[in-house]
CHARMM internal coordinates of N, CA and C (Angstrom, degrees):
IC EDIT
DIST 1 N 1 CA 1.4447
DIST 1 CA 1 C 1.5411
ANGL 1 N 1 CA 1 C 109.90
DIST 1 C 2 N 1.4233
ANGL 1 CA 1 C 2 N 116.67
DIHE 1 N 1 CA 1 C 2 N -37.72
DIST 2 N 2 CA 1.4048
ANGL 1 C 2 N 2 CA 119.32
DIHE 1 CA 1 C 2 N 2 CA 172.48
DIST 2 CA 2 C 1.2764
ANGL 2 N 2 CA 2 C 125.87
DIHE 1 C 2 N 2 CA 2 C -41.55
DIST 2 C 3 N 2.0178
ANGL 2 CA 2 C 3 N 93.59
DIHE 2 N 2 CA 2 C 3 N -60.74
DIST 3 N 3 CA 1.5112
ANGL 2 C 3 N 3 CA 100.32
DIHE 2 CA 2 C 3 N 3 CA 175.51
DIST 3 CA 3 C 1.2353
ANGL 3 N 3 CA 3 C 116.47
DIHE 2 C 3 N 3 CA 3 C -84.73
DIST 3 C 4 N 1.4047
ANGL 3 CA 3 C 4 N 143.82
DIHE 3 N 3 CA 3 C 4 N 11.98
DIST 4 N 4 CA 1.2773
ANGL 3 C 4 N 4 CA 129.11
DIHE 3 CA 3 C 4 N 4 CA 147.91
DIST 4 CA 4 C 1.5624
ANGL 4 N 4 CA 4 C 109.98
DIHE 3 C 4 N 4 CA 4 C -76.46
DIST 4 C 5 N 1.6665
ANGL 4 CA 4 C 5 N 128.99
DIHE 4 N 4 CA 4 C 5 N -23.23
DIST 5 N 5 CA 1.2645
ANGL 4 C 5 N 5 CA 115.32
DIHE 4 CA 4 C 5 N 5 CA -179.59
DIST 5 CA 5 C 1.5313
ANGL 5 N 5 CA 5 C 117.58
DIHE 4 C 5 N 5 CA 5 C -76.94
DIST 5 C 6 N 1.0665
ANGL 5 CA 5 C 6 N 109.54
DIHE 5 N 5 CA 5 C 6 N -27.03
DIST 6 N 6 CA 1.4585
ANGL 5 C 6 N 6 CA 129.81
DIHE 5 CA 5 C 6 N 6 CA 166.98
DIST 6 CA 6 C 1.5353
ANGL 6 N 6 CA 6 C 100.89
DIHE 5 C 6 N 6 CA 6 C -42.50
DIST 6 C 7 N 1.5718
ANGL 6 CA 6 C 7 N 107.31
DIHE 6 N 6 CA 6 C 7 N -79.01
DIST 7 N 7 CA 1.4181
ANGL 6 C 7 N 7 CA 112.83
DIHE 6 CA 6 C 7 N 7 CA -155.90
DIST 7 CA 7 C 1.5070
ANGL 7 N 7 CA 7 C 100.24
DIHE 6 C 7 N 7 CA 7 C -59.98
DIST 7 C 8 N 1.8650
ANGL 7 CA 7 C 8 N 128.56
DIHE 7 N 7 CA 7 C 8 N -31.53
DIST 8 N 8 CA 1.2384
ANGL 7 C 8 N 8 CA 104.99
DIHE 7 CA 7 C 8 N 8 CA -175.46
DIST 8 CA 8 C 1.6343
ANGL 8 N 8 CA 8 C 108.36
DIHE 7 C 8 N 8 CA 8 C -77.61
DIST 8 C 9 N 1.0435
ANGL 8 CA 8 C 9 N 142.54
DIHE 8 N 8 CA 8 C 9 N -11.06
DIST 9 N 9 CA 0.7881
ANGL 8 C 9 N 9 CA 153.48
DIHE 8 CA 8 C 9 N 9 CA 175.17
DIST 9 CA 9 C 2.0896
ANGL 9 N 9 CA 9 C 125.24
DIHE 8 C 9 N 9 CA 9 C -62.75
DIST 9 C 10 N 1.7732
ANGL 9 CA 9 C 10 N 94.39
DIHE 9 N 9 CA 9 C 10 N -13.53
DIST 10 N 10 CA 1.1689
ANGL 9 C 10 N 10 CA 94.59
DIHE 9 CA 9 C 10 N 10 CA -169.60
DIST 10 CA 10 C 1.3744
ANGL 10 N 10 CA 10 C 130.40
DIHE 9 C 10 N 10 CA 10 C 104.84
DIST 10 C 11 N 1.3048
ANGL 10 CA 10 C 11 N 118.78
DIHE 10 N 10 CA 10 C 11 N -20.77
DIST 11 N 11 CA 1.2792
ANGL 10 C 11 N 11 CA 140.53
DIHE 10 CA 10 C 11 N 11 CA -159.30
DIST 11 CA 11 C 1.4506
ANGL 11 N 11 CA 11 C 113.12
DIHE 10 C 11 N 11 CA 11 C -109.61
DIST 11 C 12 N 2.0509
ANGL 11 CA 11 C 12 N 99.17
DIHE 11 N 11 CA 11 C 12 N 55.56
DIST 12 N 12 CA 1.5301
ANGL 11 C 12 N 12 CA 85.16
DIHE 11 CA 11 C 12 N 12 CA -152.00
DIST 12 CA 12 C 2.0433
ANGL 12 N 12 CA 12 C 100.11
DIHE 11 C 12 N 12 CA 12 C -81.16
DIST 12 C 13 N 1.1997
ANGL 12 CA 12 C 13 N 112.29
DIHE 12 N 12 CA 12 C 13 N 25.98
DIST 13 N 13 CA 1.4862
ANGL 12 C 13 N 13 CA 101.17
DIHE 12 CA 12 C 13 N 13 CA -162.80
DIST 13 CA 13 C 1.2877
ANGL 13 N 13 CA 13 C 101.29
DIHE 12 C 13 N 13 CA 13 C -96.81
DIST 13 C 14 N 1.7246
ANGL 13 CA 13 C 14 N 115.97
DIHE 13 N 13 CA 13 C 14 N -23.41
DIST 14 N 14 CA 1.3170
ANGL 13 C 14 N 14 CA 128.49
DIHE 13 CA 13 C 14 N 14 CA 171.10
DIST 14 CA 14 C 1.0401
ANGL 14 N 14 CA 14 C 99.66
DIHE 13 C 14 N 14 CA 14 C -82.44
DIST 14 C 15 N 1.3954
ANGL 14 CA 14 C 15 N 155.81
DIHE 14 N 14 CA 14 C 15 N -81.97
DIST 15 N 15 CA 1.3737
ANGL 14 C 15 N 15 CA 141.31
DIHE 14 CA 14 C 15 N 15 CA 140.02
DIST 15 CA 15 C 1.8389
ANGL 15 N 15 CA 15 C 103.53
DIHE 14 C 15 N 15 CA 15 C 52.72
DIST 15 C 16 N 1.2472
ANGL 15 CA 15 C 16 N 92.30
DIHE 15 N 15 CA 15 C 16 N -111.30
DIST 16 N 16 CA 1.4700
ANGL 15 C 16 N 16 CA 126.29
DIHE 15 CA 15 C 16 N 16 CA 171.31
DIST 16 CA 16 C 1.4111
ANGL 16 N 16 CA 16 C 107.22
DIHE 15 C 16 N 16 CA 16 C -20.08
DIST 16 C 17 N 1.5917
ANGL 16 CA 16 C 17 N 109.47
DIHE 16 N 16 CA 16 C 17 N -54.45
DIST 17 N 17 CA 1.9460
ANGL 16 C 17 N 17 CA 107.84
DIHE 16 CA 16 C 17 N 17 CA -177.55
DIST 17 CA 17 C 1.5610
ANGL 17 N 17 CA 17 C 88.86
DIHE 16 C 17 N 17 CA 17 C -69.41
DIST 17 C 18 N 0.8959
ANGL 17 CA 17 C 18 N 131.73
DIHE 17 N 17 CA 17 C 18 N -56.15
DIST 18 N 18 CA 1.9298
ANGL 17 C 18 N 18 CA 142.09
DIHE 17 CA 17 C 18 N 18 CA -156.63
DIST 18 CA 18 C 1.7153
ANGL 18 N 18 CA 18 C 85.07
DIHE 17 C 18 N 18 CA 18 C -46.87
DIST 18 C 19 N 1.1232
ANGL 18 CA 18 C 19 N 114.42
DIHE 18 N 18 CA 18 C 19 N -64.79
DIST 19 N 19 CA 1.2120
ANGL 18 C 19 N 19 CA 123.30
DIHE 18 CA 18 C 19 N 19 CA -169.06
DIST 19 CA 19 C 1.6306
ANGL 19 N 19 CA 19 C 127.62
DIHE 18 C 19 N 19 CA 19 C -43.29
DIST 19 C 20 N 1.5265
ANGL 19 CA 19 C 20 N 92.70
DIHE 19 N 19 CA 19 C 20 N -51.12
DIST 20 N 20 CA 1.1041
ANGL 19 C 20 N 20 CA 111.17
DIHE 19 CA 19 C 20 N 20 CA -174.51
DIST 20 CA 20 C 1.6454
ANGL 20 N 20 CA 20 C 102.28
DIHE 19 C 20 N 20 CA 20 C -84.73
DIST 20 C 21 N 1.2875
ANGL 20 CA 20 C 21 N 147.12
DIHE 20 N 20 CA 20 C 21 N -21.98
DIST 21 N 21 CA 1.5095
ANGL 20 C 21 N 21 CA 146.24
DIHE 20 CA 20 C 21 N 21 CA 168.80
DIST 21 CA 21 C 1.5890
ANGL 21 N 21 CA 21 C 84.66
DIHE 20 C 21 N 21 CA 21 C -64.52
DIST 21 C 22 N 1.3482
ANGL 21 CA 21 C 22 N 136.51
DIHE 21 N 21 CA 21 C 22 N -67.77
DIST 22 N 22 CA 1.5819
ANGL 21 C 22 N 22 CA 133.78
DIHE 21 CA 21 C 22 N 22 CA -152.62
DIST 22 CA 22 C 1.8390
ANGL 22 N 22 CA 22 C 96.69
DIHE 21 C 22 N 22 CA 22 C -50.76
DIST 22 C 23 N 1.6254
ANGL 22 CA 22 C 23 N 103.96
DIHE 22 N 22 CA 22 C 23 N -45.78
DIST 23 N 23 CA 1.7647
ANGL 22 C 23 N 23 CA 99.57
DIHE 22 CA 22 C 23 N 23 CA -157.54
DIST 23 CA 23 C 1.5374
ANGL 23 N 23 CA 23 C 93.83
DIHE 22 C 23 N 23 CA 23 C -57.78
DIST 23 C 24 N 1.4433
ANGL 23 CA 23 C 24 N 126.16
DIHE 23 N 23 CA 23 C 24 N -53.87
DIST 24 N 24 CA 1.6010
ANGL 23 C 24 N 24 CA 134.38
DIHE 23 CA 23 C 24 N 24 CA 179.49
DIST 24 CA 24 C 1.4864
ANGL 24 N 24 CA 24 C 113.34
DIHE 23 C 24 N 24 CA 24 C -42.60
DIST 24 C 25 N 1.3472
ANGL 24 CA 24 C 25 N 120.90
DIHE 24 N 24 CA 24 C 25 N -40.11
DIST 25 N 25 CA 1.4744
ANGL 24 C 25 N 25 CA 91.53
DIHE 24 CA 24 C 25 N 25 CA -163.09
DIST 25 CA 25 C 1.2629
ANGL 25 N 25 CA 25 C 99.31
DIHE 24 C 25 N 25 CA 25 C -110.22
DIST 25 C 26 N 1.8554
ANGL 25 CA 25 C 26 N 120.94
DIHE 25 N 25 CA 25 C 26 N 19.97
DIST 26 N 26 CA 1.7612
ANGL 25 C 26 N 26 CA 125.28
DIHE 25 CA 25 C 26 N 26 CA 150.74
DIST 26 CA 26 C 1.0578
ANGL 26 N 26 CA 26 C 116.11
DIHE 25 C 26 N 26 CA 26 C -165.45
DIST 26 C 27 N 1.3287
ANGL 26 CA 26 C 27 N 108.00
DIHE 26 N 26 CA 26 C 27 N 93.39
DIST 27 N 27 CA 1.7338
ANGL 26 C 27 N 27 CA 111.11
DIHE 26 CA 26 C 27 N 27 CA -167.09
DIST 27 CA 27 C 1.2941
ANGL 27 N 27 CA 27 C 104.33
DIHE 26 C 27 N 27 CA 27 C -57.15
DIST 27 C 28 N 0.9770
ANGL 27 CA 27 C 28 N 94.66
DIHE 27 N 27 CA 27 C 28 N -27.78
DIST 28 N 28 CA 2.3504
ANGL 27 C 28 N 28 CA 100.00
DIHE 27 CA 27 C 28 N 28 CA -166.90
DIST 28 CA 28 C 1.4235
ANGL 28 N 28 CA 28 C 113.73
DIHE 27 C 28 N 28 CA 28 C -79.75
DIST 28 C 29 N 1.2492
ANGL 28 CA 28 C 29 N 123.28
DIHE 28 N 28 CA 28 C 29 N 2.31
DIST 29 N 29 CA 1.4204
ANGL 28 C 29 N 29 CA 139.63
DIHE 28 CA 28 C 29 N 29 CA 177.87
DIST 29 CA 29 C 1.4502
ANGL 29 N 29 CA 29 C 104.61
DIHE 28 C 29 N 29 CA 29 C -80.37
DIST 29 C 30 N 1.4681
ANGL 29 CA 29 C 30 N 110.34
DIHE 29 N 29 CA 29 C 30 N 99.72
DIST 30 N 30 CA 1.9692
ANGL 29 C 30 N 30 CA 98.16
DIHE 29 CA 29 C 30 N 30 CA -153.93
DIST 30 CA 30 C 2.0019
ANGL 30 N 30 CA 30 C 78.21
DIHE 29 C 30 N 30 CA 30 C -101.50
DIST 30 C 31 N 1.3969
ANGL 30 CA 30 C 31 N 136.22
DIHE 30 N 30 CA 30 C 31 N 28.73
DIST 31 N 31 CA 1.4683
ANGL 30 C 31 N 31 CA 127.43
DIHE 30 CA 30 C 31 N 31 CA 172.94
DIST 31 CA 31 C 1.3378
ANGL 31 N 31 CA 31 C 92.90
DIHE 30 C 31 N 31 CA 31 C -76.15
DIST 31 C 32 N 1.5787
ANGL 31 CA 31 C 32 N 116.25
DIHE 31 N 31 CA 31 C 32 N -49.61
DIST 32 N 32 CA 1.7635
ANGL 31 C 32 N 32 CA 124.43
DIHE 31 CA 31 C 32 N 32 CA -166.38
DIST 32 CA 32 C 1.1763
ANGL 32 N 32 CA 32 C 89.86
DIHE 31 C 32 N 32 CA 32 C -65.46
DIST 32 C 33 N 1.2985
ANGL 32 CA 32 C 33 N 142.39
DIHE 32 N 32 CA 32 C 33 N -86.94
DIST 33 N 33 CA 1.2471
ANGL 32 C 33 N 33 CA 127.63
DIHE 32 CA 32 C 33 N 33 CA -150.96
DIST 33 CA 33 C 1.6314
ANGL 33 N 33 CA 33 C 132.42
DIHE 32 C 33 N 33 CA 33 C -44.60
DIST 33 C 34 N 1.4317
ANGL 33 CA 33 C 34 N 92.97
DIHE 33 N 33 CA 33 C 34 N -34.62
DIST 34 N 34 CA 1.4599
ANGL 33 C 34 N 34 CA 115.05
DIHE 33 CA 33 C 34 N 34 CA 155.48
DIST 34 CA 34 C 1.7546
ANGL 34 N 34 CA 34 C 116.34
DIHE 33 C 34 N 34 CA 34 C -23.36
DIST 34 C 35 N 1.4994
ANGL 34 CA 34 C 35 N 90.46
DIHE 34 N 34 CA 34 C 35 N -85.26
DIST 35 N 35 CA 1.2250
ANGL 34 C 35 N 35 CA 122.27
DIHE 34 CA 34 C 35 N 35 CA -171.54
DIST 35 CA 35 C 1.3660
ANGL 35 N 35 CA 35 C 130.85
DIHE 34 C 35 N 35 CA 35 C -53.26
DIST 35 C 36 N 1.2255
ANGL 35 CA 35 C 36 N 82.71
DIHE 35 N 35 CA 35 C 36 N -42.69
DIST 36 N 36 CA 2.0564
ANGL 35 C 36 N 36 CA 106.83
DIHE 35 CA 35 C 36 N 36 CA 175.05
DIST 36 CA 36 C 2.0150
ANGL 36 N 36 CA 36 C 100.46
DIHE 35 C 36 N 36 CA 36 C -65.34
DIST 36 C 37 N 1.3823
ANGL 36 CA 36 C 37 N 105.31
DIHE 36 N 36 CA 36 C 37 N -44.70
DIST 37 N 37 CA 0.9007
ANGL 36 C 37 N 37 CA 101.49
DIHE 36 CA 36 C 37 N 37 CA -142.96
DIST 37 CA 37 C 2.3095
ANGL 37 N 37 CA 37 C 98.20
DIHE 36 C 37 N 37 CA 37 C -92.34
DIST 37 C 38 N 1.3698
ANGL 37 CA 37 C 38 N 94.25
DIHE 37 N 37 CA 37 C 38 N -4.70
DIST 38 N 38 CA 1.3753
ANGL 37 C 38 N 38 CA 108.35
DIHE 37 CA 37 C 38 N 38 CA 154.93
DIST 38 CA 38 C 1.5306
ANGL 38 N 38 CA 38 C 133.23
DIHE 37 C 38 N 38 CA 38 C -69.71
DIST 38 C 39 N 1.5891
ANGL 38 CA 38 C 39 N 92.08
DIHE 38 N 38 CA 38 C 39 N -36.46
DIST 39 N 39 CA 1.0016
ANGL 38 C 39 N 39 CA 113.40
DIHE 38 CA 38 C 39 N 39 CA -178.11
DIST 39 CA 39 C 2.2300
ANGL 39 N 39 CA 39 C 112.51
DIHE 38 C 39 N 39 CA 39 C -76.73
DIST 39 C 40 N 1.0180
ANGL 39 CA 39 C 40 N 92.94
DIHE 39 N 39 CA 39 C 40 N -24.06
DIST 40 N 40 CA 1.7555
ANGL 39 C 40 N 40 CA 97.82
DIHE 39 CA 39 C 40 N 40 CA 174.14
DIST 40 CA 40 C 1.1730
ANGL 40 N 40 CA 40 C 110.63
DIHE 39 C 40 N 40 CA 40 C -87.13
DIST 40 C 41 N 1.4406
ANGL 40 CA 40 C 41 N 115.06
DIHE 40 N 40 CA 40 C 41 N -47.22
DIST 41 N 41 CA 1.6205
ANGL 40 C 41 N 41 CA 110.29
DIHE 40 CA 40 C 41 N 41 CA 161.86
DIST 41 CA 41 C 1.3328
ANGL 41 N 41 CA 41 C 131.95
DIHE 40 C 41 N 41 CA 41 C -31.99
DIST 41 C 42 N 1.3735
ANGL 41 CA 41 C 42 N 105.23
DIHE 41 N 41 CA 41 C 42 N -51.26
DIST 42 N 42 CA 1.6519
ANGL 41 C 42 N 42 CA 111.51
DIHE 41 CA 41 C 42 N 42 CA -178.42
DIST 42 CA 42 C 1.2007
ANGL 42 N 42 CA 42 C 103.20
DIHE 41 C 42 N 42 CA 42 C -90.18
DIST 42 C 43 N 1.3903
ANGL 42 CA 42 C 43 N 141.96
DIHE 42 N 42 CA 42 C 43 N -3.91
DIST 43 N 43 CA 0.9908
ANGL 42 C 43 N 43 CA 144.63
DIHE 42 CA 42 C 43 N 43 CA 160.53
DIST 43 CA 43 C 1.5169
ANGL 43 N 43 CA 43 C 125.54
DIHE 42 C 43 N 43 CA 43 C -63.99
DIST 43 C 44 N 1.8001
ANGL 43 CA 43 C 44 N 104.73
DIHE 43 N 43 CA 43 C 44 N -11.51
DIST 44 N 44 CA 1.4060
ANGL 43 C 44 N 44 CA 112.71
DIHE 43 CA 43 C 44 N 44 CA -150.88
DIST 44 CA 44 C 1.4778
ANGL 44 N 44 CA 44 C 132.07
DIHE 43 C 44 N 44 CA 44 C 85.71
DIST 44 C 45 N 1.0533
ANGL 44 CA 44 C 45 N 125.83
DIHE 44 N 44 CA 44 C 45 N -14.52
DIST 45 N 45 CA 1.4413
ANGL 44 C 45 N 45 CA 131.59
DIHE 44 CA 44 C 45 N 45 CA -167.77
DIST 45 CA 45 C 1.7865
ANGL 45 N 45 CA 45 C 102.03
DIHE 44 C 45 N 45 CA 45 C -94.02
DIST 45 C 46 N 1.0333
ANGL 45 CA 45 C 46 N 130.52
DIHE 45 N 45 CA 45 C 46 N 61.88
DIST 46 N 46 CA 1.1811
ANGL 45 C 46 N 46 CA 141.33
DIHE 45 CA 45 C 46 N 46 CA 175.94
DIST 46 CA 46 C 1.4925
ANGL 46 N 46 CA 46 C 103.68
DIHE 45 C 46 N 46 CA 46 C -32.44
DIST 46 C 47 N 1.5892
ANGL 46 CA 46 C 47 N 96.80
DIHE 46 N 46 CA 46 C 47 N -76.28
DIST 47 N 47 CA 1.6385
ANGL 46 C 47 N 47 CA 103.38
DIHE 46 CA 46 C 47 N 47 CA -176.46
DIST 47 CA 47 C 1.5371
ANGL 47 N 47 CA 47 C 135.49
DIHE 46 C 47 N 47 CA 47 C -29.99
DIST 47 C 48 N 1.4522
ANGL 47 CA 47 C 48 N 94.86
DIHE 47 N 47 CA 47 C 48 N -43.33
DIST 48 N 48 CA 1.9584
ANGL 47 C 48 N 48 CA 124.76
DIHE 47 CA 47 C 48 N 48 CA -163.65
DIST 48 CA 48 C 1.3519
ANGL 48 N 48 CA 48 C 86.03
DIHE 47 C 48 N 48 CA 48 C -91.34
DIST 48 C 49 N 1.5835
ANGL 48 CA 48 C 49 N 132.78
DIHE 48 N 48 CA 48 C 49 N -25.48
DIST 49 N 49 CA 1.5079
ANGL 48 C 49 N 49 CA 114.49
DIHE 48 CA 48 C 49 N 49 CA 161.31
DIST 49 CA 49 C 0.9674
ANGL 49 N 49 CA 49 C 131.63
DIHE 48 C 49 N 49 CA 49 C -93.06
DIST 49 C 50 N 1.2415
ANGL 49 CA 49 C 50 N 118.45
DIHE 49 N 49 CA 49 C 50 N -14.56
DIST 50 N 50 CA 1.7164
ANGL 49 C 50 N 50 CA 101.02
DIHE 49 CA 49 C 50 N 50 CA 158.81
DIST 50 CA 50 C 1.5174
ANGL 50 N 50 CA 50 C 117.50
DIHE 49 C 50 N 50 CA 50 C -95.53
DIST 50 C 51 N 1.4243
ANGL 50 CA 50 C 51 N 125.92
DIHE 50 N 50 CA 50 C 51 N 26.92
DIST 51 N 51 CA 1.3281
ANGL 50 C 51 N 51 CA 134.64
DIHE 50 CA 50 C 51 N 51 CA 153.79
DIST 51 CA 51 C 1.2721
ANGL 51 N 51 CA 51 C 108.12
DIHE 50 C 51 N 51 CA 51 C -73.50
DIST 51 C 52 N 1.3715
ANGL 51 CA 51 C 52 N 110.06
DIHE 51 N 51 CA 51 C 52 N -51.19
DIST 52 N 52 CA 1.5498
ANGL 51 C 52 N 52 CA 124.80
DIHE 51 CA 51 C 52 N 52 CA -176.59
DIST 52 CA 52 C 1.4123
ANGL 52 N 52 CA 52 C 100.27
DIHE 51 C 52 N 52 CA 52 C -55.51
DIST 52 C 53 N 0.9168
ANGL 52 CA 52 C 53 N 114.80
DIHE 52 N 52 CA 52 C 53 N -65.17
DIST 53 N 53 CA 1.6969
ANGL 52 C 53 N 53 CA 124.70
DIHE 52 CA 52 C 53 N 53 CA -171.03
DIST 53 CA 53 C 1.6300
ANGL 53 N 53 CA 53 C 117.95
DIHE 52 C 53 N 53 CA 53 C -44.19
DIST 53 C 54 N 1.4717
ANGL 53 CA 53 C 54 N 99.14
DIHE 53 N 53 CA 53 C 54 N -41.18
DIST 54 N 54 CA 1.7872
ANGL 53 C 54 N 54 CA 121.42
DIHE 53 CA 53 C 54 N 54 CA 170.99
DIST 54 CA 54 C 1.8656
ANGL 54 N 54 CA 54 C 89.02
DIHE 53 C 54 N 54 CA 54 C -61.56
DIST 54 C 55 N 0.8997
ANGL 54 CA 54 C 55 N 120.81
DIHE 54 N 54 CA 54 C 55 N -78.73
DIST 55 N 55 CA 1.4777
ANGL 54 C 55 N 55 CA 146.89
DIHE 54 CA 54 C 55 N 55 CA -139.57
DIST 55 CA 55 C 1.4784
ANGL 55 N 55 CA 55 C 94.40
DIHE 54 C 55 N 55 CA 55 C -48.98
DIST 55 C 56 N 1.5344
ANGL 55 CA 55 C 56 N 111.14
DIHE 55 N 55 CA 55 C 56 N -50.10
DIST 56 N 56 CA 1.6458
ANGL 55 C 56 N 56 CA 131.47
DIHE 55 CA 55 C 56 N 56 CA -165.36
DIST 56 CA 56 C 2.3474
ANGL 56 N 56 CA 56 C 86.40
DIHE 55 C 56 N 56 CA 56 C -75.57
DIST 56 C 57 N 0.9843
ANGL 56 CA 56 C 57 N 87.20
DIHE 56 N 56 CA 56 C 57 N -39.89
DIST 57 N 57 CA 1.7942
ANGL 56 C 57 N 57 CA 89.31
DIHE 56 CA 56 C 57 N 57 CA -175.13
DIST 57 CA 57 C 1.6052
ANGL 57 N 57 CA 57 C 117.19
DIHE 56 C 57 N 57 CA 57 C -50.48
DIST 57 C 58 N 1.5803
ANGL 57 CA 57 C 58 N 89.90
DIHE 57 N 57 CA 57 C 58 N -54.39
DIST 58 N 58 CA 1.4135
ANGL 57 C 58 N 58 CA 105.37
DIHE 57 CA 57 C 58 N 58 CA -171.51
DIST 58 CA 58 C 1.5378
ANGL 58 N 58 CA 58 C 114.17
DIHE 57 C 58 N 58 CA 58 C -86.40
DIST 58 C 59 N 1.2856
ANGL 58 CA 58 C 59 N 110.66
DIHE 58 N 58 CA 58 C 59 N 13.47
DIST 59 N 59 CA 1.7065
ANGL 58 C 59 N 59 CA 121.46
DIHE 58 CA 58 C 59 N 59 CA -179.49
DIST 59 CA 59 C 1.1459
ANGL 59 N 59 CA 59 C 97.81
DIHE 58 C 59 N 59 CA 59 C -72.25
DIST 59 C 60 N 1.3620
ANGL 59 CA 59 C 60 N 126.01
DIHE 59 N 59 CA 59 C 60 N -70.81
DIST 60 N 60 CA 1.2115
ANGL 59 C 60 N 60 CA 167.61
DIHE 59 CA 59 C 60 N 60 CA -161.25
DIST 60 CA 60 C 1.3733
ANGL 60 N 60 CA 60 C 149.11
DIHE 59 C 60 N 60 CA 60 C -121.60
DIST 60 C 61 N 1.7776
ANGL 60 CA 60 C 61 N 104.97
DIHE 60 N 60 CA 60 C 61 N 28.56
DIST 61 N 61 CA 1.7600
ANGL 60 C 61 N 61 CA 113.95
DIHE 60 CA 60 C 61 N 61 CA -153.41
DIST 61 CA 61 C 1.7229
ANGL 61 N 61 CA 61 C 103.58
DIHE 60 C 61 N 61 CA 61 C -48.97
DIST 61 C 62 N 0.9834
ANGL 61 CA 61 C 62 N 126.45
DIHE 61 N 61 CA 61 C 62 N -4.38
DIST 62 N 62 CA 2.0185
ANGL 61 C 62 N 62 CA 116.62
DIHE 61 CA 61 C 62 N 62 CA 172.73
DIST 62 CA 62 C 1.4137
ANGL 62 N 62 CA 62 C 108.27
DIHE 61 C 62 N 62 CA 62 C -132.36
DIST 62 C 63 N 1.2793
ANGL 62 CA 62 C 63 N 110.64
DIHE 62 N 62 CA 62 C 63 N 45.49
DIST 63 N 63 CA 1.6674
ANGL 62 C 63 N 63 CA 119.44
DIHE 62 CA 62 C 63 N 63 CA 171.71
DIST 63 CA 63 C 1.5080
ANGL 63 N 63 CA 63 C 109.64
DIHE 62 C 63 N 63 CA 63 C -81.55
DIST 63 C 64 N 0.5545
ANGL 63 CA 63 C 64 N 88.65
DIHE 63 N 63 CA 63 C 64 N 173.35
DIST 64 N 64 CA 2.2281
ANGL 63 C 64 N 64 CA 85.42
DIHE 63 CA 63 C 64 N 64 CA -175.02
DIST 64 CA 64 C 1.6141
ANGL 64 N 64 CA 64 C 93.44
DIHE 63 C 64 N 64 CA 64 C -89.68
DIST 64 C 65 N 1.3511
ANGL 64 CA 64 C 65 N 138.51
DIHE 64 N 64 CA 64 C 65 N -44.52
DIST 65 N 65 CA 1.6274
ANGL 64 C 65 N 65 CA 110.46
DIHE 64 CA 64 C 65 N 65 CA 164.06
DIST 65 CA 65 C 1.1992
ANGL 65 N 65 CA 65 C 118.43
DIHE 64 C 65 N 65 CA 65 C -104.21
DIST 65 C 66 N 1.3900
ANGL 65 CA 65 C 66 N 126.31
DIHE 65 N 65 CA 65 C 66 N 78.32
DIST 66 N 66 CA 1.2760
ANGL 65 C 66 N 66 CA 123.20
DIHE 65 CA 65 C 66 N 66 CA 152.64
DIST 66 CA 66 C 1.5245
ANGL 66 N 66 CA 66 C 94.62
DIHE 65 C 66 N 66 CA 66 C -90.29
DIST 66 C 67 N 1.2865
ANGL 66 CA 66 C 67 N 153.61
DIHE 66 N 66 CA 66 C 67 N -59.81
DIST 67 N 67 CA 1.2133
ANGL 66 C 67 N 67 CA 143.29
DIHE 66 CA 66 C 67 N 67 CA 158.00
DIST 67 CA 67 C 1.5096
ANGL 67 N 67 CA 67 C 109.64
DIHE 66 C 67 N 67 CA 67 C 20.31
DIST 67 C 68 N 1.4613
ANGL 67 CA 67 C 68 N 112.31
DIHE 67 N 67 CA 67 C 68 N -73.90
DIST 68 N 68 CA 1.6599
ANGL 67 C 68 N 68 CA 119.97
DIHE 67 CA 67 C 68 N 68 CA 161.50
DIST 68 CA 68 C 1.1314
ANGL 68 N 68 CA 68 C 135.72
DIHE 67 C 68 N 68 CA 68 C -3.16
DIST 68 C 69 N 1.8610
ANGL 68 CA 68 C 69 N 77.35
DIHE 68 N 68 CA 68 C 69 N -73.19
DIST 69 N 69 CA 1.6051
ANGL 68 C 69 N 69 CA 102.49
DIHE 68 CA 68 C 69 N 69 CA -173.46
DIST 69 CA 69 C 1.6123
ANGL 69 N 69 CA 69 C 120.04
DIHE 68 C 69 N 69 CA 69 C -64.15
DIST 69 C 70 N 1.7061
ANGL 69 CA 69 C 70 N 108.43
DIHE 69 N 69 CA 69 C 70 N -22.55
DIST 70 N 70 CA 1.2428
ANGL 69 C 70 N 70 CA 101.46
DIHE 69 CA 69 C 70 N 70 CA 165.57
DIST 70 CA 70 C 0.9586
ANGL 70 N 70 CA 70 C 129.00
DIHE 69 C 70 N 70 CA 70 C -129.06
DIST 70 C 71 N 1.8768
ANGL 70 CA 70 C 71 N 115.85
DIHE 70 N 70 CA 70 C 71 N 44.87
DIST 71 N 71 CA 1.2225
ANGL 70 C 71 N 71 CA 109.14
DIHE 70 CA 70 C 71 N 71 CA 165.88
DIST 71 CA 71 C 1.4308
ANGL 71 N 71 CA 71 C 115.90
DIHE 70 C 71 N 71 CA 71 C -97.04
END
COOR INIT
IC SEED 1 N 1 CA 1 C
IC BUILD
């Protein structure tokens, strides 16, 4: 929730660390990957979001939101 307030906020560089502490301390948490990886998209970073998007997939391919991850 932090690093999504961050990123709406503008602050996508804190963002990005927020992000990246959440992926570490639960990779299998496919909300972050989600989110992060929304967050590069609209950022422009196409590429680095659909890594994210893979990344959040392959955490967890039968997590209750991978759905998310590929809608």
């Amino acid at each position: 929730a932090y690093a999504l307030f961050e990123s709406e906020c503008g602050n996508v560089v804190r963002a990005r660390q927020l992000f990246k502490q959440a992926s570490v301390a639960d990779p299998t948490h496919q909300p972050v990957w989600q989110a992060w990886a929304v967050m590069e998209f609209k950022e422009g970073n196409v590429e680095r979001a659909r890594e994210l998007f893979q990344k959040g997939v392959s955490a967890n391919p039968r997590g209750p939101s991978v759905a998310y991850l590929y809608h």
